[in-house]
N, C-alpha and C positions, 0 to 999 in steps of 0.2 A: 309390758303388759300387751297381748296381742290384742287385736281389734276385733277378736271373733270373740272375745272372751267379757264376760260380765265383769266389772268391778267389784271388787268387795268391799265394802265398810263394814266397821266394826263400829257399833252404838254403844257408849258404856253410860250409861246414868242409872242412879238410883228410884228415880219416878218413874214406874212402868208405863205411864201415858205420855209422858213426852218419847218414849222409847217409841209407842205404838206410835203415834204417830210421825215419826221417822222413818221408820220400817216402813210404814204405808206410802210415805211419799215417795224414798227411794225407790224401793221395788216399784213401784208404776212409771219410774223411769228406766227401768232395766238392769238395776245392779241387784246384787246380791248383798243382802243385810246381816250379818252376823251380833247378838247384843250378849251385855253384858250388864249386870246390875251394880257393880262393884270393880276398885280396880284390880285385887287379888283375881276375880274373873276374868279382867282382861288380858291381864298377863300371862295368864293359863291356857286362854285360846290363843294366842299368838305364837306359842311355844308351837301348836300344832299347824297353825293355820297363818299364815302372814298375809294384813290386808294391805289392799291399794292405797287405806284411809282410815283413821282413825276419829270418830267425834267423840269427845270426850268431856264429860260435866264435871267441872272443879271441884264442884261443893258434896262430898261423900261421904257416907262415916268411915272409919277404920281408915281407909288408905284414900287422900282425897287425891285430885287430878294433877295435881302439881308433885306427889312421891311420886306416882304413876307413872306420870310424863319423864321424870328423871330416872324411873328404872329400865324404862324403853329405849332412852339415851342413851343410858351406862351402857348397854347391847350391843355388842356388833352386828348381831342378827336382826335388830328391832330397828336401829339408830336412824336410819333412812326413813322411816315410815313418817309420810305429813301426821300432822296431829292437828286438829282443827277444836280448840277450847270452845266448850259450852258455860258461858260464866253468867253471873245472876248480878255480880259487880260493874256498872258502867263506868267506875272511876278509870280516869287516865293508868294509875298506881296498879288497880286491878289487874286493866290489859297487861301491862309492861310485865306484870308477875308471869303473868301466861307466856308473850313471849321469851320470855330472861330464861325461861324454864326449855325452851323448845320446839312449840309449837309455831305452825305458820303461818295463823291465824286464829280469831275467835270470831264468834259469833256472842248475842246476846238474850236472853231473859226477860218476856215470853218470844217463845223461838220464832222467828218469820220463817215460814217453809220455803217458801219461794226464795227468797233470802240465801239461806241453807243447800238449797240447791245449786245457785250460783256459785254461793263459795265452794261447793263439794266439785262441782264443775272445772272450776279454777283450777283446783291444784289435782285433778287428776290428767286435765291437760300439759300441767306445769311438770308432773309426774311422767308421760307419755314422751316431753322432748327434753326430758331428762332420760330416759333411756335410750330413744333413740339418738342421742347423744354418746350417750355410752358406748353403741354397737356402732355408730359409724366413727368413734377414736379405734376402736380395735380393731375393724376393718383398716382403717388409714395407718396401723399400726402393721401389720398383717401383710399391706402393699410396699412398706416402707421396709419391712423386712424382707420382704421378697427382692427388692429392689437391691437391698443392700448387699445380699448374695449374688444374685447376678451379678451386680457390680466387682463384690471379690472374688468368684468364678471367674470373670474373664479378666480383671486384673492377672489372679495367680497365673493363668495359662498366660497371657501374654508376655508376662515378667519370667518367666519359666521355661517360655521356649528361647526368649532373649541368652538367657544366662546359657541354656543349652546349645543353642547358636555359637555361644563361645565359647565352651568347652569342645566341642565339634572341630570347630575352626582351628583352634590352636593342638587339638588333637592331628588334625591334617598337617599343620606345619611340621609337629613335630614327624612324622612317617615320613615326611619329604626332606627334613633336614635332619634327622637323625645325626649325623656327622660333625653339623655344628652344635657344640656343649653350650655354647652362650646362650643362641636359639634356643635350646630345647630348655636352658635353666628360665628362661625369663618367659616362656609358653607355661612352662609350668607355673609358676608363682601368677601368673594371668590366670589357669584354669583355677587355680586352688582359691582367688580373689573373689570368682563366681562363684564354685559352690558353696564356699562359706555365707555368699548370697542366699542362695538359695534354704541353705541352713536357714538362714536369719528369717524369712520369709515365713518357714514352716513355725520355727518357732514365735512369731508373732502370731500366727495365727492358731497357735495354743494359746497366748493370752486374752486373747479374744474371748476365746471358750472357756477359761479359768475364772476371769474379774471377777468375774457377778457371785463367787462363793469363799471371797477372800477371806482370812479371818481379822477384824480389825481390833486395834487396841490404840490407848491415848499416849499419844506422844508428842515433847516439845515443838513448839514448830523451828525455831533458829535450829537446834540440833540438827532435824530432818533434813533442814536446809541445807545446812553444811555438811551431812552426807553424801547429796544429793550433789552436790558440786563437788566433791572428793570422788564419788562415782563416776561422773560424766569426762573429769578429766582422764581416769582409769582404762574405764571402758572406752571410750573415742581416741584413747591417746593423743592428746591434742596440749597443748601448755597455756589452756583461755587464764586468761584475771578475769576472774568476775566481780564486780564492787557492788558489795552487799548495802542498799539504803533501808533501814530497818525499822517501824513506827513498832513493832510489838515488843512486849514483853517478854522478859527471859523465859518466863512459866507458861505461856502462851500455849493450850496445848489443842489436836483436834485428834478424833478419833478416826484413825489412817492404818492401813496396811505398809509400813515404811517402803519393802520393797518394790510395792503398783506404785506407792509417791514418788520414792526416788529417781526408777524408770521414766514416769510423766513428764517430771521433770526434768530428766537430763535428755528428754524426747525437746525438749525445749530448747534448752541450751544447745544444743547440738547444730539444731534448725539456726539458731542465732551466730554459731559459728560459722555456720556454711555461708551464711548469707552474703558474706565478701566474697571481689572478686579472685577468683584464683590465682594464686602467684602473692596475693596480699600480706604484708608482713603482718607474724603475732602479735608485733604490739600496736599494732592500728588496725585490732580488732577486738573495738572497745563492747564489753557486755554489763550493762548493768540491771539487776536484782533488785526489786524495792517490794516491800512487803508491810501490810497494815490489814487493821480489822476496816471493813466495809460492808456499811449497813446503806446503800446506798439500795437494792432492788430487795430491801423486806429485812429476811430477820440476818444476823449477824455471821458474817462469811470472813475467812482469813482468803484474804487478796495477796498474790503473788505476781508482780510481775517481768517478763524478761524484756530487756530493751538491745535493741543493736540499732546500727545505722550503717547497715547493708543496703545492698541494692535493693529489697524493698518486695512486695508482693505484685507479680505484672498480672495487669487487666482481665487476661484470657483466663486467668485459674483463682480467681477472686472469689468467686462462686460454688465453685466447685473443690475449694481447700479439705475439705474435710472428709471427701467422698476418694474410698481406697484407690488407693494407687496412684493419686494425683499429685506430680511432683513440679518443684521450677528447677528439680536440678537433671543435669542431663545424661547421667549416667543411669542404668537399671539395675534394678534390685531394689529400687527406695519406696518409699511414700506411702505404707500404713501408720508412721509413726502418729499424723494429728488422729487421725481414726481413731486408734486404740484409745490414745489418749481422750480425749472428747466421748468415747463410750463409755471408760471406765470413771472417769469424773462423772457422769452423768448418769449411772448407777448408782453414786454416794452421794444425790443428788445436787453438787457440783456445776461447773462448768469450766469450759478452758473455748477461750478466743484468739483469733489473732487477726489485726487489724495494721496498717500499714501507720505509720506515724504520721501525725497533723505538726509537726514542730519539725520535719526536718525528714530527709532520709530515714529506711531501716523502716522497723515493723517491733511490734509491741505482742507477743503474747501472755494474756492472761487466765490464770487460774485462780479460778472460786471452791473455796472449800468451806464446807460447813464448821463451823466454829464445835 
């Protein structure tokens, strides 16, 4: 509601004199009055007109204030509108009916104007840093996106020209040793290492711009699971054990796109591979998988998590983990994988963390999905 602009309330009672004198009071402080004698009226003007405020007298024939109030709720056009109950009832029971119903308030029978204006006060300032509320999340939303492009603009070109660098480079070798077959066999399998990079690259940043319109459907979670590590050994070609510790049930199931899950996931596994040091034998590089229902921040989430006890997450990129292109490992071409993942979880409103282990070496990431 801009601040050049009048308020509107909408009067709805059946006593045209309490009505008048609301009208009277309002408008002498500068809002505009809209009334209604009935709640079928008030629903009719709402349809056209949507106020800042609604007062509204319980006790009506035909449709009293408590249907009223819950057809304004049903509404997604209405549902937001304060409601402020005019009741005639001072019981405790009375109130509680009003709020149970909706409204953000009552007032009481015979009306204090003075009163009335305070409360009408109250929630249109309550109403005021409720929007402005709203426009400075989308603003903060709007910086954060802009941010995050920039951020992936200058990741891809820097990661881009890297990889170019190297095809360059081992392009020159070969022009120069032409002669030796070894050189020129092992410059090639280098260049062809980077562009399949750069593949990889572009195609990440198609899943970016894909998540948000996946189609989802219900599917077990142990299944998914054991896809998704059938995957990650596939795709990475790597020979991990991963030791499955599992609290759910076989039938366990969440509504998922198997393919952004399996991905996610094997975005995980993979990180948990890497996490040793190079040269590290397969089989002392232990991963394990534990998975349960957790209702630990509200309503009911299937928890996944990866464990390793790798070298662990160093200080300088703790902060900045999730922001593209930020890697601990030293090679180029890496590091949209927690991004993607972290965005696309957080579209199915999800989450995925990862936090360095408090029991020892290695690092813990986890994934929140909606049950």
């Amino acid at each position: 509601m801009s601040k050049r602009q009048k308020p509107k309330i909408l009067v709805v009672d059946d006593q045209p004199i309490n009505i008048k004198l609301l009208q009277r009071k309002l408008e002498r402080q500068g809002m505009d009055v809209l009334v209604a004698y009935n709640g079928r009226e008030c629903l009719k003007i709402v349809e056209d007109t949507i106020p800042d405020l609604i007062l509204l007298d319980i006790m009506m024939p035909e449709m009293d204030g408590i249907e009223t109030c819950q057809h304004l709720k049903a509404n997604p056009q209405t549902e937001t509108i304060p409601i402020i109950f005019i009741t005639a009832k001072a019981s405790k029971e009375g109130k509680l009916e009003g709020l149970d119903a909706g409204a953000v308030d009552y007032i009481t029978k015979p009306i204090d104007l003075d009163e009335t204006l305070a409360r009408v006060r109250t929630q249109l300032r309550l109403q005021d840093m409720f929007r402005e509320n709203l426009e400075l999340q989308e603003r903060l939303g709007d910086v954060r996106k802009s941010a995050a492009v920039g951020a992936i603009t200058q990741g891809i070109a820097h990661n881009l020209n890297n990889l170019l660098g190297v095809v360059v480079g081992y392009l020159d070798l070969i022009k120069n040793g032409y002669n030796s077959p070894d050189m020129v066999q092992r410059s090639v399998l280098l260049m062809d290492n980077a562009i399949n990079r750069m593949v990889n690259i572009i195609r990440q940043l198609g899943t970016i711009a894909n998540n948000e319109r996946v189609e989802l459907a219900s599917h077990p979670v142990p299944e998914l699971v054991d896809n998704s590590i059938e995957r990650f050994k596939d795709d990475y070609e790597v020979p991990a054990n991963v030791e499955i510790l599992s609290e759910l049930e076989p039938d366990t199931k969440i509504s998922a796109n198997a393919e952004t899950f399996e991905i996610i996931l094997g975005k995980l596994l993979i990180n948990a591979w890497e996490s040793y040091e190079k040269g590290t034998d397969d089989e002392a590089r232990p991963i394990q998988l534990t998975a349960r229902i957790s209702r630990d921040r509200g309503p009911a989430m299937v928890e996944i998590k990866v464990i390793d006890r790798g070298t662990g997450i160093s200080a300088d990129v703790t902060d900045t983990l999730f922001e593209p292109f930020i890697t601990t490992k030293t090679s180029v071409g890496r590091g949209m994988g927690l991004t993607i993942a972290r965005h696309t979880m957080r579209n199915l409103e999800g989450e995925v963390t990862v936090k360095n282990n408090t029991d020892g070496p290695g690092v813990t990431a986890t994934i929140l999905h909606p049950v």
